[in-house]
C-alpha positions as a printed NumPy array, in Angstrom:
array([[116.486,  58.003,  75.084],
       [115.216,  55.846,  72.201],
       [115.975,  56.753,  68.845],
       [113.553,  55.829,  66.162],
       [114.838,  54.813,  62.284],
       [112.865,  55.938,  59.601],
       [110.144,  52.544,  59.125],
       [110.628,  51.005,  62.385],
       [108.392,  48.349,  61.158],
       [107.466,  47.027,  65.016],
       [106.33 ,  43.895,  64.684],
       [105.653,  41.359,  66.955],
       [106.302,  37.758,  67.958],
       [102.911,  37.033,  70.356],
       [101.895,  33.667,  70.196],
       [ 98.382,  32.721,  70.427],
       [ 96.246,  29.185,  70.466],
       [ 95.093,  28.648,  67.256],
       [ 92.117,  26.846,  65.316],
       [ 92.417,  24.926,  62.221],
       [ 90.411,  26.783,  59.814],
       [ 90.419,  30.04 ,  61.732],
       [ 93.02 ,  32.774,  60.87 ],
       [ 92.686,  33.365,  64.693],
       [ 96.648,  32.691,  65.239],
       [100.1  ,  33.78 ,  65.462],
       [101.683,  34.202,  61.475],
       [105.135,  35.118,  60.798],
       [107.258,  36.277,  57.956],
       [109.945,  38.11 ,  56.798],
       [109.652,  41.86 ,  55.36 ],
       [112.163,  42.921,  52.408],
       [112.447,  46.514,  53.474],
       [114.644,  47.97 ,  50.737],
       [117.096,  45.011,  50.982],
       [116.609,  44.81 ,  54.663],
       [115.563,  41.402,  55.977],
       [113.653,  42.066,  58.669],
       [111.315,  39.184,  61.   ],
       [107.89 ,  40.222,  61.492],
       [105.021,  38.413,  63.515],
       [101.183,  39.627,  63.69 ],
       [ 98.7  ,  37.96 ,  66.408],
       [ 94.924,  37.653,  65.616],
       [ 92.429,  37.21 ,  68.524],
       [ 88.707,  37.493,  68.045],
       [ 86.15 ,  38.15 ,  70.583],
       [ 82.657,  39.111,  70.072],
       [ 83.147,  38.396,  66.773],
       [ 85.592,  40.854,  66.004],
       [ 89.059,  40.386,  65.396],
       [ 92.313,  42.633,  66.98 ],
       [ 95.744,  42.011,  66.233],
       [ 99.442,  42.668,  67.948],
       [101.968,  43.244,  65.733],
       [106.243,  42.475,  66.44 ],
       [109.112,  43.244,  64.766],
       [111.693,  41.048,  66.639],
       [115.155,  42.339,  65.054],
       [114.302,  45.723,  66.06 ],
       [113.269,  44.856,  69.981],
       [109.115,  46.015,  69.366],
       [107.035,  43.054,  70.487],
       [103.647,  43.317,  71.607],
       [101.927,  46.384,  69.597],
       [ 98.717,  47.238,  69.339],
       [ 97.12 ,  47.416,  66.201],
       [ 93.842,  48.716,  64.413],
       [ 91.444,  47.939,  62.737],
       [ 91.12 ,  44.39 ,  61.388],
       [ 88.795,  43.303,  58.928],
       [ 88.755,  39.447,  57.163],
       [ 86.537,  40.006,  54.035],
       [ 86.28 ,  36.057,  52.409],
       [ 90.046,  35.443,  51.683],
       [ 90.679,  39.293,  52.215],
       [ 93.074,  40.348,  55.597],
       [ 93.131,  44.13 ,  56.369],
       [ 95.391,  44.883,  59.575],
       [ 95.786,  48.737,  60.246],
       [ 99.522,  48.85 ,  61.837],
       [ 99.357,  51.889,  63.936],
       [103.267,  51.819,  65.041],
       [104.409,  52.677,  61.8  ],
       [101.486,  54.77 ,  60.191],
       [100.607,  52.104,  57.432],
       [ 99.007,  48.656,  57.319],
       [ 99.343,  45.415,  56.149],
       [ 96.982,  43.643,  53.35 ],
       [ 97.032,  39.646,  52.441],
       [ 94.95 ,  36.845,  51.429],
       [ 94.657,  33.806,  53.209],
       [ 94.93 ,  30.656,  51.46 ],
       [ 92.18 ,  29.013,  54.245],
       [ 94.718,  27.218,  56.095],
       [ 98.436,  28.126,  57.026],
       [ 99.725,  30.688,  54.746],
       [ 98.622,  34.865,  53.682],
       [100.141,  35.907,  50.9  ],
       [100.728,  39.844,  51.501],
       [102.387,  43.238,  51.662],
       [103.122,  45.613,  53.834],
       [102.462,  49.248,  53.347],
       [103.592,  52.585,  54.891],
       [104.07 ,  56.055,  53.645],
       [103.581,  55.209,  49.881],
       [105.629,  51.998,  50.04 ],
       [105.1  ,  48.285,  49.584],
       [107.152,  45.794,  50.992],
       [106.499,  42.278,  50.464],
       [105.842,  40.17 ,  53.792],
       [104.271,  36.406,  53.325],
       [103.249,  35.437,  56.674],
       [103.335,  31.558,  57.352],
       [100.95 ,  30.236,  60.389],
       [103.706,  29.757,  63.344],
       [103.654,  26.642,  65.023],
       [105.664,  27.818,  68.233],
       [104.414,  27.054,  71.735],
       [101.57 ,  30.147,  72.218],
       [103.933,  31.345,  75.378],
       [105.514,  34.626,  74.488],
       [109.606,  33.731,  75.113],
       [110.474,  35.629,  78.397],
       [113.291,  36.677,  79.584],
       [114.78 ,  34.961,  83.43 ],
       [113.712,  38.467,  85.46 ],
       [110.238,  38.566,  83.772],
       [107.88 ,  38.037,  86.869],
       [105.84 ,  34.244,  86.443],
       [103.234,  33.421,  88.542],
       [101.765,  33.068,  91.19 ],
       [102.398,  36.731,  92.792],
       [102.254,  36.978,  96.184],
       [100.49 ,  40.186,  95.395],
       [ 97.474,  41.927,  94.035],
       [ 97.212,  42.914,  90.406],
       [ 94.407,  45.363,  89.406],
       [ 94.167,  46.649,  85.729],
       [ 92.483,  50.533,  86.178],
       [ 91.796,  52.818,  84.112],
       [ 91.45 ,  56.832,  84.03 ],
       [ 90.976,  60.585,  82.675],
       [ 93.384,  63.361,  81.754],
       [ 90.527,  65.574,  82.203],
       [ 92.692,  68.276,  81.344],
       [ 93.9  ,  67.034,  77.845],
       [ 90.861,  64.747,  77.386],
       [ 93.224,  61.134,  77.026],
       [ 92.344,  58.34 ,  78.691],
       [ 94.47 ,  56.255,  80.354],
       [ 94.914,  52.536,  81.007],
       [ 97.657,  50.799,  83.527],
       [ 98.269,  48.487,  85.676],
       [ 98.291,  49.056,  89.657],
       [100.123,  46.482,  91.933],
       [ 99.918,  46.479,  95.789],
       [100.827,  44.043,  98.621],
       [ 98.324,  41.904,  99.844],
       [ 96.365,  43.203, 102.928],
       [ 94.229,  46.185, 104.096],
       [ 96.7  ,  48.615, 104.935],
       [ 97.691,  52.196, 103.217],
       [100.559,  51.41 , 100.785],
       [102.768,  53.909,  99.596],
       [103.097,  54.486,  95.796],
       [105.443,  54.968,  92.716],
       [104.544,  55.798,  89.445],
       [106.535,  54.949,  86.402],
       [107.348,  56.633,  84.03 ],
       [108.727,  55.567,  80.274],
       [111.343,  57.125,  77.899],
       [111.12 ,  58.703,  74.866],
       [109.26 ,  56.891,  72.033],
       [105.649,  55.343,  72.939],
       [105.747,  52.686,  75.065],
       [103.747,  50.138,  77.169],
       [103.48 ,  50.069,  80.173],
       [106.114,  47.201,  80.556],
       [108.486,  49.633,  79.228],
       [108.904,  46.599,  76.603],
       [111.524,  46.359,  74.585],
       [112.098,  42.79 ,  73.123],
       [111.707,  40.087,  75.209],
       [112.451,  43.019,  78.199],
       [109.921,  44.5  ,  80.688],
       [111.806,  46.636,  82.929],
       [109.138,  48.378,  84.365],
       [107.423,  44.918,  85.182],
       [110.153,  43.369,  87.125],
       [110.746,  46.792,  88.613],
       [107.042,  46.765,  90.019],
       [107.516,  43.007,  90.275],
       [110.088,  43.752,  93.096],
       [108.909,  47.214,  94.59 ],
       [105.427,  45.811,  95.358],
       [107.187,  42.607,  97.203],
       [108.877,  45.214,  99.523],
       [105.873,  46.514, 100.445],
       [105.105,  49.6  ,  97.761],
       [102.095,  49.26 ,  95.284],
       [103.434,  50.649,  91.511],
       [101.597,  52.397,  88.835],
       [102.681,  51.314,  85.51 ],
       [100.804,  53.218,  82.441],
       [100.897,  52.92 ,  78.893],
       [101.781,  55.903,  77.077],
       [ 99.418,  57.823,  74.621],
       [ 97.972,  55.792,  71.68 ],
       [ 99.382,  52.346,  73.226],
       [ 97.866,  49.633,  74.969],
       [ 94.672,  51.117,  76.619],
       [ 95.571,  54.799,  76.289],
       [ 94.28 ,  57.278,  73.792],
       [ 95.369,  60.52 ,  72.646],
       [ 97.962,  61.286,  69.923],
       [101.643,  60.435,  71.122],
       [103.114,  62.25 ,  67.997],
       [101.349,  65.756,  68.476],
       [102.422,  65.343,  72.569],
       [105.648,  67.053,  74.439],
       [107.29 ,  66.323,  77.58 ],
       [104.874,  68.568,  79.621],
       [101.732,  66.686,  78.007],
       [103.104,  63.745,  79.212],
       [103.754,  66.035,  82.378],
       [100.007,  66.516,  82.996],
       [ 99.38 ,  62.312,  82.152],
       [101.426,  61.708,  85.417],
       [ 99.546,  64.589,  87.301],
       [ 96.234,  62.817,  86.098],
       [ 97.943,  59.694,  87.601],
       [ 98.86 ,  61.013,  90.723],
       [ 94.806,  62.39 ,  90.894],
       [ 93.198,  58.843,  90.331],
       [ 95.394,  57.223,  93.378],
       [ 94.442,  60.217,  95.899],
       [ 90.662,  58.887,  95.074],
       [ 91.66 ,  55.551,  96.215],
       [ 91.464,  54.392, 100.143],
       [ 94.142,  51.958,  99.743],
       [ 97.232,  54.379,  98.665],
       [ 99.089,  56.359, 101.714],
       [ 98.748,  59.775, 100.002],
       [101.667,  61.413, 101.698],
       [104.09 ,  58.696, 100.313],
       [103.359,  59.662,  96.331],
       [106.478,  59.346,  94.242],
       [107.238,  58.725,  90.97 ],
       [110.081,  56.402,  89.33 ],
       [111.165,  58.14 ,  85.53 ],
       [113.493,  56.477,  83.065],
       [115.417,  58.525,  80.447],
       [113.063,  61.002,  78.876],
       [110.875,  60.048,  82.377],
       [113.931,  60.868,  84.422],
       [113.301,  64.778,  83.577],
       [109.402,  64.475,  83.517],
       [109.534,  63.41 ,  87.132],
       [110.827,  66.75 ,  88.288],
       [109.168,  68.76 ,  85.87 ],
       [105.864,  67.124,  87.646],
       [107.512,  67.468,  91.236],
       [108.082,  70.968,  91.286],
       [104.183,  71.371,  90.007],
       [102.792,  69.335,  92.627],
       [102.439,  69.435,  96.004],
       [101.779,  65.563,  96.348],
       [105.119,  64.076,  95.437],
       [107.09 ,  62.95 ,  98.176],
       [109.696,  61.22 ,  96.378],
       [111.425,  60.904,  93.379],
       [113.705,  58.03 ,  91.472],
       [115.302,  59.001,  88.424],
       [116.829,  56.552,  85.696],
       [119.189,  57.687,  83.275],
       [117.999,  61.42 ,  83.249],
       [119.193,  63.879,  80.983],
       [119.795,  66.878,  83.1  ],
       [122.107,  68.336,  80.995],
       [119.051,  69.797,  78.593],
       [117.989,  68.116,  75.176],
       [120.523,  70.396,  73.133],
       [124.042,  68.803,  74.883],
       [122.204,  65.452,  75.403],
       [121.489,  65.154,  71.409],
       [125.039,  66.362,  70.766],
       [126.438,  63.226,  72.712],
       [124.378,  61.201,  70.594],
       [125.139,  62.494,  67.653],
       [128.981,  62.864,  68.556],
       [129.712,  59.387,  70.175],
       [129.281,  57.714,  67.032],
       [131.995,  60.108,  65.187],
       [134.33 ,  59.822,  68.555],
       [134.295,  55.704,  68.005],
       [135.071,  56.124,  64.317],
       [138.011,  57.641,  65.204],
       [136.963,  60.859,  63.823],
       [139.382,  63.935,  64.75 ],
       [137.986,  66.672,  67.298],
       [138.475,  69.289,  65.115],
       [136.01 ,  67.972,  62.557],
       [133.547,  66.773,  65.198],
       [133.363,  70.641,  66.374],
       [132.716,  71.647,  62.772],
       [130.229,  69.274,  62.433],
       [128.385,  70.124,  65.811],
       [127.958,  74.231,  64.032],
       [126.455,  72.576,  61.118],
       [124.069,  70.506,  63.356],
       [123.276,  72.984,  65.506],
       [122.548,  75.45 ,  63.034],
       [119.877,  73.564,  61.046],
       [118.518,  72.802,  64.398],
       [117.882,  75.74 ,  64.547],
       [116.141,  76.425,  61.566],
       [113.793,  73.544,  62.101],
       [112.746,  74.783,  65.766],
       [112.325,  78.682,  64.635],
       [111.735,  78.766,  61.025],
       [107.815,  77.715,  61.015],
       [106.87 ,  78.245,  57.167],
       [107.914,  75.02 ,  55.341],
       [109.724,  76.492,  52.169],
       [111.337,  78.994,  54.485],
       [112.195,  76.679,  56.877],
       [113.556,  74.284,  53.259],
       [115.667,  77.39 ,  52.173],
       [117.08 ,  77.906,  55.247],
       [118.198,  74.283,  55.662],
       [120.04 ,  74.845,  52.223],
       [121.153,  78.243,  52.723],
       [122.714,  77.222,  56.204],
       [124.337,  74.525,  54.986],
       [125.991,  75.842,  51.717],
       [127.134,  78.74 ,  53.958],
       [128.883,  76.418,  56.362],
       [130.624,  74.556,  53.35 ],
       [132.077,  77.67 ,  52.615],
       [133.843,  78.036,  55.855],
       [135.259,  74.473,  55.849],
       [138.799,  73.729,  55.009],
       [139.049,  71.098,  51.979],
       [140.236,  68.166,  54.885],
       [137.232,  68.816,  56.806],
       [134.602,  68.698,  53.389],
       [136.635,  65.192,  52.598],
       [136.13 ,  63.814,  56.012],
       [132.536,  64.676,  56.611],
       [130.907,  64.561,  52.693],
       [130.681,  62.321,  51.348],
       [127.483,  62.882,  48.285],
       [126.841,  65.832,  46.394],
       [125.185,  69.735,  47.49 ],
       [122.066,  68.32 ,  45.892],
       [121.854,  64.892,  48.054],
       [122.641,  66.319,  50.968],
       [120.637,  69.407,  51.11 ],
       [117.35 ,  67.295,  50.013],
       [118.917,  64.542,  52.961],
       [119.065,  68.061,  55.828],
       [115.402,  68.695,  54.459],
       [113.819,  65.69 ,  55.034],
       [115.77 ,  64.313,  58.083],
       [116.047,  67.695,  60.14 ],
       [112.155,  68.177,  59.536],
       [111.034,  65.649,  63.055],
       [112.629,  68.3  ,  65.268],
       [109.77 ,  70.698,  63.837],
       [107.143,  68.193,  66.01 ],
       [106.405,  69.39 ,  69.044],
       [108.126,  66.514,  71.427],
       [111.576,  67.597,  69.389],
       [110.662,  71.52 ,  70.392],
       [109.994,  71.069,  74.161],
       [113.028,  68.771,  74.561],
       [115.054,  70.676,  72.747],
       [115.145,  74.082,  74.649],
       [113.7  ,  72.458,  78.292],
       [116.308,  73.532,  81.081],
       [115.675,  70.581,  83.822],
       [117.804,  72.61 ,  86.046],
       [114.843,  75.039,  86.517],
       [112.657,  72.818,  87.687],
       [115.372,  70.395,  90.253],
       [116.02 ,  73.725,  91.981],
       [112.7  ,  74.282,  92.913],
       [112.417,  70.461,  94.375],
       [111.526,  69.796,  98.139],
       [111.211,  66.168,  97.828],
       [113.669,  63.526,  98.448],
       [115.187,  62.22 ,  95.285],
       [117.278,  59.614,  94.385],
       [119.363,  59.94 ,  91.401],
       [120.85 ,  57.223,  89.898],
       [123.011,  57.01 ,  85.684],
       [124.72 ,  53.718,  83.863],
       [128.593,  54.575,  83.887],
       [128.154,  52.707,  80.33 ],
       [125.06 ,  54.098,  78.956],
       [125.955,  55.563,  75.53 ],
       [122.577,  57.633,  75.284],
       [122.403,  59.556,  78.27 ],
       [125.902,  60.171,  79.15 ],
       [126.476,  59.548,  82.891],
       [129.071,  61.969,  84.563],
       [127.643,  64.953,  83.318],
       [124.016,  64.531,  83.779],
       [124.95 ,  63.487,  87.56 ],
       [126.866,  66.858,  87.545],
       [123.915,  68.544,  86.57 ],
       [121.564,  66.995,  88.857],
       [123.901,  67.453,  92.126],
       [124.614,  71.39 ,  91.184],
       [120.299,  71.792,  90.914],
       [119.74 ,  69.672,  93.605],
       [122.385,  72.22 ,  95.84 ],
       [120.527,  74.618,  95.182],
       [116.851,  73.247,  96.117],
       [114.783,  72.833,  99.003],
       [114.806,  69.12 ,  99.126],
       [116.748,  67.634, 102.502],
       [117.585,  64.323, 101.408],
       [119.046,  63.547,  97.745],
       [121.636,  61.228,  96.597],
       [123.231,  61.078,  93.089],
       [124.907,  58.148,  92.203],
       [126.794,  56.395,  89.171],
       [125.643,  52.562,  89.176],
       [129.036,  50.844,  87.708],
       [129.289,  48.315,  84.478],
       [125.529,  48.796,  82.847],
       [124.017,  50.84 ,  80.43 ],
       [120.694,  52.933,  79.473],
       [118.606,  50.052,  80.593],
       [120.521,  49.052,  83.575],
       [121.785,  45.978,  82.362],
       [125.333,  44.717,  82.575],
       [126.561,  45.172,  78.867],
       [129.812,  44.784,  77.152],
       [128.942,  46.871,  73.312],
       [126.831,  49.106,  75.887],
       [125.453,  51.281,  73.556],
       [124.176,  48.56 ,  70.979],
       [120.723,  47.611,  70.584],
       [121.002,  44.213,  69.418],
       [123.111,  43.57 ,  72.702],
       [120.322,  45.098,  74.439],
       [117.946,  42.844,  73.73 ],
       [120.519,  39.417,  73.501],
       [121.692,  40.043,  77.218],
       [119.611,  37.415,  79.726],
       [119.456,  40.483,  82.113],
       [116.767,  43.118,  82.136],
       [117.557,  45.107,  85.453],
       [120.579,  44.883,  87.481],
       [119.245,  43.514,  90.911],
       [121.753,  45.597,  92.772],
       [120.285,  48.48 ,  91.587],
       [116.48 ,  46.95 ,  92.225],
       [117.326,  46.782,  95.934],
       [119.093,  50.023,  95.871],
       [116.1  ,  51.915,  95.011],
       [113.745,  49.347,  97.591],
       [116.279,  50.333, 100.592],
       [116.297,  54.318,  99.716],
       [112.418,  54.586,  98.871],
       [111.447,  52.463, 102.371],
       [114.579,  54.715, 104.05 ],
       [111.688,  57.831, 102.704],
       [109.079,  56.781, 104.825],
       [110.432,  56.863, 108.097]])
């Protein structure tokens, strides 16, 4: 599961050929984000004689987003930055420098943008498939008829004429492309990369509001993206190429519990892969993440527990209260109530600002879990859905991934999958890597995810090759 920081300002390193005397170009700066130094990059194309733009924030592992609207007015650069809800607004001195700001949510942070001179090759990673591919790569595009978003992807398949059996990814939490990118990382590219060389064509999709795909990502849950996959599933059973009895879908985190969710709806999924699922529920899987942190500090047990009744009762309040000031005055009524209870060590260890600060902090922060991604998560029960599986699934956690905690989600998947229909599972820890699969040694950092050379362990590529050819026999 991703977490997302308050202005995750994503911008983007792409590099594009540029003209003198054309703002058409890669441009990079540095944004001042309330002390932060942070590297940003925006790419301008133009075709048709209008411009688009990409936009990457390197230090926080977003490269590659799409942006808005993009006007040049004289001297005049408008760049609508979707990711973040905000935009950025410069003037171009005609030649190699903007002079500029960037703005989001009634902020301004300054960001001067110099013309880059770097070769116009995106820097890849060593698994990042190069061609030529000894395959076919079609770009296609469908409906969700049922929630009216449109969907763009990418659809690889061995070369020939025959009827190739199928996976369709699916992403973790956060929007994401259909590269699952993050940094100089496509997972889901060298997965499909690999998968389609062993003879299985891969549907890789960007997620609502990125790439080629509409809708709103930030008004969607887990079972809208549900119904995404299902409209995924419908556009390959229209194709004469696809073996429609051999349908199965690959989810990572977050996509790890949508794949069952989907399963146990449809009739035309024969097999599943999950990555780093969280089949213990939303509730317990938040609770490690907000825990672990505490544990590593050193913090005792005792005040860890009395932390977890605080959390869990303003959780509360945001997911049932739905009138704003009576969801606000709950949030401050829960908390002074708890404060009460607490013995003077405990308030030492865990406050550290005033009532005031704090309460106004729970208000603000504890707010996202009102959105309706937050509710579904949240109170979902994946268990419900495993136990009503009759496909074969393949379950597979990072003993070092410090989101998704391993030994108990593979707990919970092996007691649902007991108790299903399905006649061939197998749940299995993958030793020394982490939420992504990589071989890590901080394991739970992101700045080691995106340093580390490797995106995918390759044992674990072939793993899921061997099993998912082992399903069609």
């Amino acid at each position: 599961m991703k977490k997302l920081s308050f202005l995750l300002i994503n911008i983007f390193s792409i590099a594009f050929a540029h003209a003198q005397k054309d703002i058409v170009g890669s441009w990079q700066g540095v944004a001042d984000v309330m002390g932060q130094k942070l590297k940003a990059a925006f790419h301008l194309t133009k075709e048709n004689g209008s411009y688009a733009a990409k936009f990457d924030s390197p230090d926080q592992g977003a490269l590659g987003l799409e942006c808005g609207k993009v006007s040049l007015t004289n001297d005049s650069l408008f760049i609508e930055v979707k990711a973040i809800k905000g935009s950025y607004v410069g003037k171009w001195n005609g030649n190699d420098a903007i002079t500029g700001s960037l703005k989001q949510g009634g902020y301004s942070f300054t960001l001067n943008l110099q013309r880059s001179l770097a070769n116009d090759t995106v820097a890849t990673k060593p698994q990042t498939p190069k061609p030529p591919f000894n395959y076919v790569i079609e770009a296609v595009e469908y409906d969700n008829k049922q929630q009216q978003v449109h969907l763009g992807a990418t659809l690889t398949k061995p070369n020939g004429n025959g009827k190739f059996p199928v996976a369709i990814m699916i992403t973790g939490s956060g929007p994401q492309d259909r590269d699952e990118t993050i940094g100089q990382h496509k997972p889901f590219w060298v997965i499909a990369d690999y998968l389609t060389k062993q003879g299985i064509a891969v549907l890789r999709v960007d997620d609502r509001s990125m790439g080629k795909s509409t809708g709103n990502f930030e008004l969607s849950s887990s079972a809208d993206f549900a119904t995404d996959v299902m409209a995924g599933i419908d556009y390959l059973k229209t194709r004469n190429d696809i073996d429609f009895k051999h349908i199965g879908l690959i989810g990572h985190s977050e996509g790890g519990i949508i794949a069952p969710y989907v399963a146990a709806r449809s009739k035309d999924v024969s097999f599943i892969v999950t990555l780093a699922g969280p089949a213990i529920g939303g509730q317990a899987t938040n609770d490690y993440q907000n825990i672990l942190p505490l544990q590593q500090g050193g913090i005792d047990k005792v005040y860890i527990d009395s932390f977890l009744s605080l959390h869990h009762a303003l959780v509360n309040a945001a997911i049932n209260i739905k009138d704003d000031q009576a969801y606000k005055d709950a949030i401050k009524t829960r908390f002074i109530n708890w404060k009460n209870l607490q013995s003077e060590e405990t308030l030492g260890t865990l406050i550290k600002a005033t009532d005031g600060q704090i309460i106004q902090a729970f208000q603000k922060n504890y707010a996202a879990f009102r959105n309706a991604w937050w509710q579904f998560f949240l109170t979902y029960q994946p268990a419900t859905d495993i136990e009503q599986l009759d496909c074969s699934v393949l379950v597979l956690n990072g003993e070092k991934d410090e989101q998704v905690e391993s030994k108990p989600n593979l707990l919970a998947f092996e007691n649902a999958l007991k108790k299903s229909h399905t006649k061939k599972y197998t749940v299995a820890e993958v030793p020394g890597v982490n939420h992504l699969f990589q071989h890590c040694k901080e394991c739970g950092s992101i700045q080691e995810y995106l340093a580390l050379d490797e995106t995918f362990d390759p044992a674990t590529l072939k793993r899921m090759a061997d099993w998912i050819k082992g399903t069609l026999q």
